[in-house]
Short mmCIF file of the C-alpha atoms (twelve columns), coordinates in Angstrom:
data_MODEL
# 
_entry.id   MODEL 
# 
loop_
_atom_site.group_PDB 
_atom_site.id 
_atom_site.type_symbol 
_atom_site.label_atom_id 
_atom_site.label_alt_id 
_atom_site.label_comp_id 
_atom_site.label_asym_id 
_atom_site.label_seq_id 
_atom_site.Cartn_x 
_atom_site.Cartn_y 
_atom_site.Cartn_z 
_atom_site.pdbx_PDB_model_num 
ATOM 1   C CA . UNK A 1   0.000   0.000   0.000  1 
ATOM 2   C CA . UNK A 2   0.820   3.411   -0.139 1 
ATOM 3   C CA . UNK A 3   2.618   5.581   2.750  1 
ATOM 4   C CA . UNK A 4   -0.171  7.998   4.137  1 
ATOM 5   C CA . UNK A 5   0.002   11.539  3.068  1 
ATOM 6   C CA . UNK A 6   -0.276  14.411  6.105  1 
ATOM 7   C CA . UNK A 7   -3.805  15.241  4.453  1 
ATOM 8   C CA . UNK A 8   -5.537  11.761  4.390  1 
ATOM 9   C CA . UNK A 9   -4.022  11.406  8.118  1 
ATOM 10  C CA . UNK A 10  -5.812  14.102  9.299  1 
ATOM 11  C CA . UNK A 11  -8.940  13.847  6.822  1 
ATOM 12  C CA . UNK A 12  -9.496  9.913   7.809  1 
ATOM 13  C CA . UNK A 13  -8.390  10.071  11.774 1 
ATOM 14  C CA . UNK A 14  -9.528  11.272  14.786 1 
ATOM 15  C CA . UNK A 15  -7.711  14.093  16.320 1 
ATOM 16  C CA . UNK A 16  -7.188  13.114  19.546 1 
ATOM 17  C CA . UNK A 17  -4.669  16.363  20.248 1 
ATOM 18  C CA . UNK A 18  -8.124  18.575  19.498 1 
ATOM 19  C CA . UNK A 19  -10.655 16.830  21.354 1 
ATOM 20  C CA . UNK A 20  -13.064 20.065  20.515 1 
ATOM 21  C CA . UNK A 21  -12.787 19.882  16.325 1 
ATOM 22  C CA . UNK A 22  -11.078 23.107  16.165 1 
ATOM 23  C CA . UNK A 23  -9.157  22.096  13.689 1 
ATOM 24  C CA . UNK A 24  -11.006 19.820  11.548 1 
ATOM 25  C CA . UNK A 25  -14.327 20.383  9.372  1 
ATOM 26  C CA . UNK A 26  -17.079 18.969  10.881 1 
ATOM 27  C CA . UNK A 27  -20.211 18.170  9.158  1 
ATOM 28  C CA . UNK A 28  -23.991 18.422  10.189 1 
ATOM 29  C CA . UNK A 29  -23.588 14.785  10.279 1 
ATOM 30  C CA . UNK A 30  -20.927 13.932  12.298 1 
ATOM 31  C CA . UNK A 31  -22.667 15.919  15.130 1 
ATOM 32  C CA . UNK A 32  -25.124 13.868  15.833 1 
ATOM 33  C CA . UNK A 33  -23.490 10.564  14.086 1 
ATOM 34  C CA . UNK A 34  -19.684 10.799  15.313 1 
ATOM 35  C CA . UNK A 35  -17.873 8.437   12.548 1 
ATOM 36  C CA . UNK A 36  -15.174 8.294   16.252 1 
ATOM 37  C CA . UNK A 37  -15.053 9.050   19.433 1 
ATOM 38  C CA . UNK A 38  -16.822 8.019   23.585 1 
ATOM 39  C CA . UNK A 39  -20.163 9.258   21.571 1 
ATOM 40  C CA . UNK A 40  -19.809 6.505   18.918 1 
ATOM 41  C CA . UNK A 41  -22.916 4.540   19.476 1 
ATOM 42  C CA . UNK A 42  -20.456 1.613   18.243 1 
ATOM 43  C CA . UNK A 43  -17.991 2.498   20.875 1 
ATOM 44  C CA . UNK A 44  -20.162 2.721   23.700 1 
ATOM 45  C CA . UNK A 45  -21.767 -0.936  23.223 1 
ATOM 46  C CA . UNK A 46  -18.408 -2.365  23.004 1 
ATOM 47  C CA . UNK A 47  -17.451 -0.250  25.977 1 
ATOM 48  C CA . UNK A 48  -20.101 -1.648  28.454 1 
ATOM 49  C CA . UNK A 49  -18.801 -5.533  27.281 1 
ATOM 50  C CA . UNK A 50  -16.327 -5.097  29.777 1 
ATOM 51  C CA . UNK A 51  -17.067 -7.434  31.931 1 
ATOM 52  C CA . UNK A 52  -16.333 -7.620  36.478 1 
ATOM 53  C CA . UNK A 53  -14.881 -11.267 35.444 1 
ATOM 54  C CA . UNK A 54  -13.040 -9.640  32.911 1 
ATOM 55  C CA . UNK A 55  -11.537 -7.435  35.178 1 
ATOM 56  C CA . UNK A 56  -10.539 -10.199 37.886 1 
ATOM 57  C CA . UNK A 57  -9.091  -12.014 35.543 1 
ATOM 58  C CA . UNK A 58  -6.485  -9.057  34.169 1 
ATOM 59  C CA . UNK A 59  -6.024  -8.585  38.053 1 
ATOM 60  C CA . UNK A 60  -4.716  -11.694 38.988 1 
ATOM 61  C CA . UNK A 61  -2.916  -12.087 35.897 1 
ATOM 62  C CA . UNK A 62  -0.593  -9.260  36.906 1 
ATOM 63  C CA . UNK A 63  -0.639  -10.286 40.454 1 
ATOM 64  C CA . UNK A 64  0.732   -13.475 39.130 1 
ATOM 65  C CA . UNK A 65  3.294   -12.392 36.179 1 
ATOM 66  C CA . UNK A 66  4.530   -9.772  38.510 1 
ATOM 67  C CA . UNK A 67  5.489   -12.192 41.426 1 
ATOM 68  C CA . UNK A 68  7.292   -14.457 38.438 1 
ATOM 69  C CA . UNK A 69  8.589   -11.635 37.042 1 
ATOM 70  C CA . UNK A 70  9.936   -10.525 39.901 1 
ATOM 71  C CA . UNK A 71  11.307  -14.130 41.035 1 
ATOM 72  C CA . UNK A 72  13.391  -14.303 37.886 1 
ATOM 73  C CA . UNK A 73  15.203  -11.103 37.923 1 
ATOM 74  C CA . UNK A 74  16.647  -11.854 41.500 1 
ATOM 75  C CA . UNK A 75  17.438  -15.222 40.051 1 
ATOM 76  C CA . UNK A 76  19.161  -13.851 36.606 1 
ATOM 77  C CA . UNK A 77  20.886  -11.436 38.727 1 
ATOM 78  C CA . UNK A 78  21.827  -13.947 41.857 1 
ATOM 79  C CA . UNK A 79  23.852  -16.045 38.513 1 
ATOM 80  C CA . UNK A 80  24.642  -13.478 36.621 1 
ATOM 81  C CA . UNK A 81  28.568  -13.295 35.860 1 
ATOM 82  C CA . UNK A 82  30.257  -10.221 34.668 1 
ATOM 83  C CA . UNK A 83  31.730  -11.661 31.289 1 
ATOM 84  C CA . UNK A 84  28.286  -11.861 30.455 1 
ATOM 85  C CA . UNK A 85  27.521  -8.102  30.443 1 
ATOM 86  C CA . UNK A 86  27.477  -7.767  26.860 1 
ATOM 87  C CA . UNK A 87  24.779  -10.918 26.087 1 
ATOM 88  C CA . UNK A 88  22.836  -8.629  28.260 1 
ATOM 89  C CA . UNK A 89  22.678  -5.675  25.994 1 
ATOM 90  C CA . UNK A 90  22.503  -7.900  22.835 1 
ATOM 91  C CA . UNK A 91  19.361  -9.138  24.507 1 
ATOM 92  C CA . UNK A 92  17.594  -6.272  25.126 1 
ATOM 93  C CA . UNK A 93  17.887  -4.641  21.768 1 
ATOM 94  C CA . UNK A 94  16.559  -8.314  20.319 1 
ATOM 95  C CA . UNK A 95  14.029  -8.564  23.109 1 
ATOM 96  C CA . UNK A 96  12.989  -5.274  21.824 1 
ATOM 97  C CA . UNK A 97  12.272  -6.059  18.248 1 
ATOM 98  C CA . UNK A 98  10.691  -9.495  19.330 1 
ATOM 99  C CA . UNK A 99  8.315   -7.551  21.348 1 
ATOM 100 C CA . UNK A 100 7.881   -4.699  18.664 1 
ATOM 101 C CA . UNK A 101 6.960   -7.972  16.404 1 
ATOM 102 C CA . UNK A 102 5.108   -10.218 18.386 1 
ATOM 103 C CA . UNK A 103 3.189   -6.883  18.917 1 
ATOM 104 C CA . UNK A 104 2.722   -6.021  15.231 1 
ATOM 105 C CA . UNK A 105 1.441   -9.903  14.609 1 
ATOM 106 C CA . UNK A 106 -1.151  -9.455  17.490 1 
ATOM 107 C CA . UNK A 107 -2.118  -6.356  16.610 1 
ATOM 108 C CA . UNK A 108 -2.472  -6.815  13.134 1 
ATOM 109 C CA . UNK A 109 -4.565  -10.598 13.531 1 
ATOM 110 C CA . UNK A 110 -6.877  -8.469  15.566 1 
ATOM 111 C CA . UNK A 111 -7.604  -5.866  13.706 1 
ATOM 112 C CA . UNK A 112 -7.846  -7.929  10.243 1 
ATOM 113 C CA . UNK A 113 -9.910  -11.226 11.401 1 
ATOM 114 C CA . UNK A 114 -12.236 -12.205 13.589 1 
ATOM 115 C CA . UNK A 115 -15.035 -11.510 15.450 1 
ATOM 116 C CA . UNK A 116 -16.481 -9.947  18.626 1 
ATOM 117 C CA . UNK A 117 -18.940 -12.686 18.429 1 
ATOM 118 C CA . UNK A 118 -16.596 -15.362 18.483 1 
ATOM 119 C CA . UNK A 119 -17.205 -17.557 21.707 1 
ATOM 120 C CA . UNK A 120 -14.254 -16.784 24.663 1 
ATOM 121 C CA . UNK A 121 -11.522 -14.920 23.025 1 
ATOM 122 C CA . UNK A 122 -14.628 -12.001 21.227 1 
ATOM 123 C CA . UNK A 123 -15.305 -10.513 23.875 1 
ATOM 124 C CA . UNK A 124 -12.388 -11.025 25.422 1 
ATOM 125 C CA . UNK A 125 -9.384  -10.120 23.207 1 
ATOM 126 C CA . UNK A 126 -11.400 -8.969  19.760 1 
ATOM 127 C CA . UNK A 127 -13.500 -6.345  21.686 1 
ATOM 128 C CA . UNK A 128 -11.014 -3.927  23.171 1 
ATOM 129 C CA . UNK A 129 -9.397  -3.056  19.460 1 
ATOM 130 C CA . UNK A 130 -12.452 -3.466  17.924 1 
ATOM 131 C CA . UNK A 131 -13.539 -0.247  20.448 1 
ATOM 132 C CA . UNK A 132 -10.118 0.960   20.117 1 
ATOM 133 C CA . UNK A 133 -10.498 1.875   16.540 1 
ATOM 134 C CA . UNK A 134 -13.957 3.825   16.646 1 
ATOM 135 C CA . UNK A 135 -13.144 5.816   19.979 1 
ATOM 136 C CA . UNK A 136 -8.704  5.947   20.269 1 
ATOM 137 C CA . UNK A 137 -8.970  7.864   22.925 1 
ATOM 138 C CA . UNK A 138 -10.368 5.144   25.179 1 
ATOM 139 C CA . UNK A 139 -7.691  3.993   26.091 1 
ATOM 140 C CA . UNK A 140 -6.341  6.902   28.018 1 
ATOM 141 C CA . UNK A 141 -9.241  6.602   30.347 1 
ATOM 142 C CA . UNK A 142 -8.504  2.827   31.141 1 
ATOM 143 C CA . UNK A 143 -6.566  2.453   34.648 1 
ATOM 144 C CA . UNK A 144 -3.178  0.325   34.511 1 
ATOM 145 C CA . UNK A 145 -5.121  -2.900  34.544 1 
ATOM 146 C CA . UNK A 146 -7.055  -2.572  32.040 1 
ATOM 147 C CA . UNK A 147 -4.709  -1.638  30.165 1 
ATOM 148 C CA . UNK A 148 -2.133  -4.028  31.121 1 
ATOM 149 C CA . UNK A 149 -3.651  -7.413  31.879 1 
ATOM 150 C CA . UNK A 150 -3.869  -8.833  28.806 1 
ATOM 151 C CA . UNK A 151 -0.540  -8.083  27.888 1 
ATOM 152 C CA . UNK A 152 1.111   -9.610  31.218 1 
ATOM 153 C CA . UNK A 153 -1.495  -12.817 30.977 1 
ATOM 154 C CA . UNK A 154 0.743   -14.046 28.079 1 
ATOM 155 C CA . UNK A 155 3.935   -13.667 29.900 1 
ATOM 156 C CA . UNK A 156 2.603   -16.224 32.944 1 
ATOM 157 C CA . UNK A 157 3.674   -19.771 31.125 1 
ATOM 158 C CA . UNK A 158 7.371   -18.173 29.892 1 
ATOM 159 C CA . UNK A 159 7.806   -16.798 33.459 1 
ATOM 160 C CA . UNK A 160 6.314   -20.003 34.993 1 
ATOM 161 C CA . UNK A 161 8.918   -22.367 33.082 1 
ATOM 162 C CA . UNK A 162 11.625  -19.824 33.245 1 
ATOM 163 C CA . UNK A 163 10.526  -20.065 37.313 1 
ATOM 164 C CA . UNK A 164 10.371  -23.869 37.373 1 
ATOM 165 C CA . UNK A 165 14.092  -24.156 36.044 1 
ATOM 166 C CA . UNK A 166 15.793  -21.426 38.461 1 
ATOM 167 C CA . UNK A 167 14.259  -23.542 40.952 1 
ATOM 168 C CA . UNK A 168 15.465  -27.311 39.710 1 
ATOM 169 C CA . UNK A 169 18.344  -26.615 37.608 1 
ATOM 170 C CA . UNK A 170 21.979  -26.877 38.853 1 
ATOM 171 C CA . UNK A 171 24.292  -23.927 38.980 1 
ATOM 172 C CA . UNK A 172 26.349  -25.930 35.922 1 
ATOM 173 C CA . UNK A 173 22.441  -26.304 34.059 1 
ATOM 174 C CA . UNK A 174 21.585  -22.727 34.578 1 
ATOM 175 C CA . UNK A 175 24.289  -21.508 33.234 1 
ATOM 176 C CA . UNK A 176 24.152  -23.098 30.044 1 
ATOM 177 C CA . UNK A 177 21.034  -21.715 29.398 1 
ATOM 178 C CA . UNK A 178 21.690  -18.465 31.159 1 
ATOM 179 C CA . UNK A 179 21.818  -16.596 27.567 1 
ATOM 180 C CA . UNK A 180 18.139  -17.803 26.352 1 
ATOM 181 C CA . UNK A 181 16.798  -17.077 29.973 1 
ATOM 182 C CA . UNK A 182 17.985  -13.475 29.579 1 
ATOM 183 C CA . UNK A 183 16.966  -12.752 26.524 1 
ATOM 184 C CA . UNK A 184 13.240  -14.511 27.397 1 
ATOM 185 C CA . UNK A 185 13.163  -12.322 30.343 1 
ATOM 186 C CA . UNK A 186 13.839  -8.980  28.528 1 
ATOM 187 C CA . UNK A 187 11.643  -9.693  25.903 1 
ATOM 188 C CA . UNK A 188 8.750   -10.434 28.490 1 
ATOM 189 C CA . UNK A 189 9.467   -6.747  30.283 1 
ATOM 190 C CA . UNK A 190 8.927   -5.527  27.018 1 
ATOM 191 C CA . UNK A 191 5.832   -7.467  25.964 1 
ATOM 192 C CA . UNK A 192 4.214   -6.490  29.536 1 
ATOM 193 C CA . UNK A 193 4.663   -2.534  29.046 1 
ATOM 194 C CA . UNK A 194 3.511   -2.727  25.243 1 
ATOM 195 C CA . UNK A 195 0.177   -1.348  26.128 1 
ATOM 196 C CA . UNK A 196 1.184   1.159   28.692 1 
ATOM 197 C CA . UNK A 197 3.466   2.832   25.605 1 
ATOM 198 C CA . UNK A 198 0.527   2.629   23.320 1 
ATOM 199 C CA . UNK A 199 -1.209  4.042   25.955 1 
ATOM 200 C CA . UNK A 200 1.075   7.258   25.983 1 
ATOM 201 C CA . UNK A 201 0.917   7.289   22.050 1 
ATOM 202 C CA . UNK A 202 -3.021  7.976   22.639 1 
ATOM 203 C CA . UNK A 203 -2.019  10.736  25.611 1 
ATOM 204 C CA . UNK A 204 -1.330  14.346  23.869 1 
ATOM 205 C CA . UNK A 205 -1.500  16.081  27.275 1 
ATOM 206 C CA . UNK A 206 -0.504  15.540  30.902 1 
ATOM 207 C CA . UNK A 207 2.474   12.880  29.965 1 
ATOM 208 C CA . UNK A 208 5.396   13.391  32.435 1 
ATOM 209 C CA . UNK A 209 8.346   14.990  30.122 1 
ATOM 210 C CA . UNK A 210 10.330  11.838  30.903 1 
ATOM 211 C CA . UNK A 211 7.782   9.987   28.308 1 
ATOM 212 C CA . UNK A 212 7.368   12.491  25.531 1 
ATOM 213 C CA . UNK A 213 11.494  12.751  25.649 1 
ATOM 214 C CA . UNK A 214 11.379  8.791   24.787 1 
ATOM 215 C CA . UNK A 215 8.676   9.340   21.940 1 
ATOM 216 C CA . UNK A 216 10.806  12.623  20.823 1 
ATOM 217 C CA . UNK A 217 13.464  10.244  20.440 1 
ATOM 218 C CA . UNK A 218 11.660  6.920   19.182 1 
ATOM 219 C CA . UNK A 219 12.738  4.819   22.251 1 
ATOM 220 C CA . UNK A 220 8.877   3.856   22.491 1 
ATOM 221 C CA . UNK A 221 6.170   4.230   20.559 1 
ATOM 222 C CA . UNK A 222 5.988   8.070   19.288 1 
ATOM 223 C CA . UNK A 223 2.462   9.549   19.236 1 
ATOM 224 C CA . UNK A 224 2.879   11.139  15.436 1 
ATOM 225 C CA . UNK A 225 3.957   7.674   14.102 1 
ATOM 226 C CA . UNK A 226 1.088   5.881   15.569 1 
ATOM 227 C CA . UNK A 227 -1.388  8.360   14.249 1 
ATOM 228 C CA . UNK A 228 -0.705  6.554   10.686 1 
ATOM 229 C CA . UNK A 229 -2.296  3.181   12.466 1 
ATOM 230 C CA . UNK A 230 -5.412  5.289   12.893 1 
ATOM 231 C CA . UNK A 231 -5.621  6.064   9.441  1 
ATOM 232 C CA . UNK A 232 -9.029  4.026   8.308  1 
ATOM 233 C CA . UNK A 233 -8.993  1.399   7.121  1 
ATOM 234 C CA . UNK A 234 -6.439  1.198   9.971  1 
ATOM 235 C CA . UNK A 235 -4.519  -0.842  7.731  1 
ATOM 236 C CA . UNK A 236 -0.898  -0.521  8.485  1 
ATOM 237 C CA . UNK A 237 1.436   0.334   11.069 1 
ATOM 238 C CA . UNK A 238 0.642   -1.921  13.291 1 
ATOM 239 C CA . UNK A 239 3.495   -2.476  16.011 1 
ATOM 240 C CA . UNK A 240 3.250   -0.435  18.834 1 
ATOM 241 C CA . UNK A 241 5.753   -1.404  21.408 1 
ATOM 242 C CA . UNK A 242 8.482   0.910   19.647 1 
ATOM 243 C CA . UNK A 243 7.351   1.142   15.990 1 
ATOM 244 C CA . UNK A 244 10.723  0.573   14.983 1 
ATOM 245 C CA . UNK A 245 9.804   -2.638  12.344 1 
ATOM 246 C CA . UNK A 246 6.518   -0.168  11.024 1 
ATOM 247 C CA . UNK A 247 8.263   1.089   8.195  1 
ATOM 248 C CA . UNK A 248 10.274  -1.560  7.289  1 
ATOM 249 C CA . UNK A 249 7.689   -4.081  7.511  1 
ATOM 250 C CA . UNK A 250 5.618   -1.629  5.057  1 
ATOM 251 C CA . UNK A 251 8.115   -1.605  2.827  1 
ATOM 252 C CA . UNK A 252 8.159   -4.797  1.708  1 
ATOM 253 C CA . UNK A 253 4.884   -5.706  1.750  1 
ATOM 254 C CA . UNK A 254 4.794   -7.832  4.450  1 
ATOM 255 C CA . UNK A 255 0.944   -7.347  6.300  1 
ATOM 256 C CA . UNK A 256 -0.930  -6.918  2.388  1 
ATOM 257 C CA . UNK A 257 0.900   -9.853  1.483  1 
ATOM 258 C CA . UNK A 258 -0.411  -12.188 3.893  1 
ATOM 259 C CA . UNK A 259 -4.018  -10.492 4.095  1 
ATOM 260 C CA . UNK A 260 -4.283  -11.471 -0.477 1 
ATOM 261 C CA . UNK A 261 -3.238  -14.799 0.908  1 
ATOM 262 C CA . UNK A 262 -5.435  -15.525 3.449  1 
ATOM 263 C CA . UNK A 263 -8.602  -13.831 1.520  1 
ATOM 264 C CA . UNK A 264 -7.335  -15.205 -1.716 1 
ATOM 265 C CA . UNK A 265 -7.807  -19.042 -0.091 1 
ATOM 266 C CA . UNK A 266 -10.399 -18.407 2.569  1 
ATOM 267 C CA . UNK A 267 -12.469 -15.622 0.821  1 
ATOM 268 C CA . UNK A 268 -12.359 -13.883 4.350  1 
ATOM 269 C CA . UNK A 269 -11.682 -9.993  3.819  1 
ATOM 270 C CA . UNK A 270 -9.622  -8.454  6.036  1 
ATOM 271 C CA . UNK A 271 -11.057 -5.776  8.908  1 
ATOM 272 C CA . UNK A 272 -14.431 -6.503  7.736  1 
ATOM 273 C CA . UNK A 273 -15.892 -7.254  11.096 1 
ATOM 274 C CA . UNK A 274 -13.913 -4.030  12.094 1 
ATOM 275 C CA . UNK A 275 -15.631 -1.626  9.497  1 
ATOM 276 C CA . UNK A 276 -19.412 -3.064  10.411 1 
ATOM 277 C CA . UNK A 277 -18.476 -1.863  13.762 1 
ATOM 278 C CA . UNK A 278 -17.594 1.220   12.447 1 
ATOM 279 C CA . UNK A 279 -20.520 1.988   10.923 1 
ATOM 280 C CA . UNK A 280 -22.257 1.457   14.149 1 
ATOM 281 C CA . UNK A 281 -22.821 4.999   14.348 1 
ATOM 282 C CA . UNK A 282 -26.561 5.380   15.774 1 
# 
């Protein structure tokens, strides 16, 4: 596909820095049928799917992957050794692009298939992006654990095993896989905060200026870049734990490719259950 122009950015997305329209012609139309927005009629019924066991579950899932979490950094660092200093920097930048990935992948299955009515994962992991793309700013109103659990649920069965051999493994066995365990353990740090800095990339005011000096310099996920996401048909763009692998990815085709794939041998067209949503306007 084509790289968004500034004009179809800011014709096709919601500008979440002017919450009031003050830049941007509105239309009779869009007053009392927002195509985005907390007013979306769309938005709203997704909204209220969120469920009390929905919530329980998110907060024992960080409850849980924090404790592991937790458990395996003393552990990395009670057998660390200092030749090793430099795996440990080689695994963060990889645990980094992993994340940035596995968070593209997600993102992008998501978005592009599915369907809120499927039974257990709908409502449950289809929903929040399905409301994410008709009101963006949602997001910013959702506490850590909202925002969060989903992302540290995944971590639990790395952490768990990663837990299990700390515990059973010999000093000798430990070390040997030492390396992998590091590497695993950065990457699931930077799977757990994926949301929070997709979170910021939806915040234009209040951030502390610790965060917008790390989207200034493209450390996480910089609000201007992720704009492009929000670009309907939302079709590109879609990693959001740095953004680094957007533009790459883009260039070579990589999301398009699979989606003619898929809907060339299932008939299945991509983000199709996202636009009926969409159009859920009164």
């Amino acid at each position: 596909m084509v790289l968004k122009s500034e004009e179809e950015i800011i014709k096709y997305s919601m500008t979440e820095e002017d919450p009031n329209s003050n830049a941007q012609i509105v239309i009779a139309e869009e007053v009392s049928k927002p195509r985005w927005g907390p007013q979306h009629a769309g938005a709203q019924e997704l909204a209220s799917q969120y469920t009390k066991g929905k919530r329980i579950q998110e907060t024992i899932c960080i409850g849980v992957s924090t404790t592991l979490i937790a458990h395996n950094f003393i552990m990395l660092c009670w057998n660390f050794h200092l030749d090793k200093w430099y795996f440990v920097i080689a695994s963060a930048l990889l645990g980094i692009l992993s994340a940035d990935f596995m968070s593209g992948l997600v993102h992008w299955t998501a978005d592009s298939w599915g369907s809120v009515e499927l039974p257990i994962i709908g409502k449950a992991f289809i929903r929040p992006f399905r409301e994410h793309h008709i009101d963006p700013t949602s997001i910013t109103r959702h506490d850590f654990i909202e925002t969060n659990g989903d992302n540290f649920s995944v971590t639990i069965p790395f952490m768990a095993y990663s837990a299990y051999k700390f515990l059973t493994y010999s000093p000798e066995q430990i070390q040997e896989v030492y390396n992998f365990e590091c590497y695993l353990f950065l990457l699931t740090i930077f799977v757990s905060v994926t949301n929070q800095c997709h979170k910021w990339s939806h915040t234009y005011f209040g951030l502390p200026r610790w965060i917008t000096l790390l989207q200034d310099l493209h450390i996480v996920l910089p609000r201007k870049h992720h704009r492009i996401h929000h670009v309907a048909p939302h079709e590109t763009y879609f990693c959001i734990t740095t953004g680094w692998l957007n533009l790459p990815l883009e260039k070579i085709r990589f999301w398009s490719t699979f989606e003619y794939l898929i809907e060339a041998v299932t008939g299945c067209k991509p983000r199709s259950d996202d636009l009926n949503w969409a159009k859920k306007r009164s």
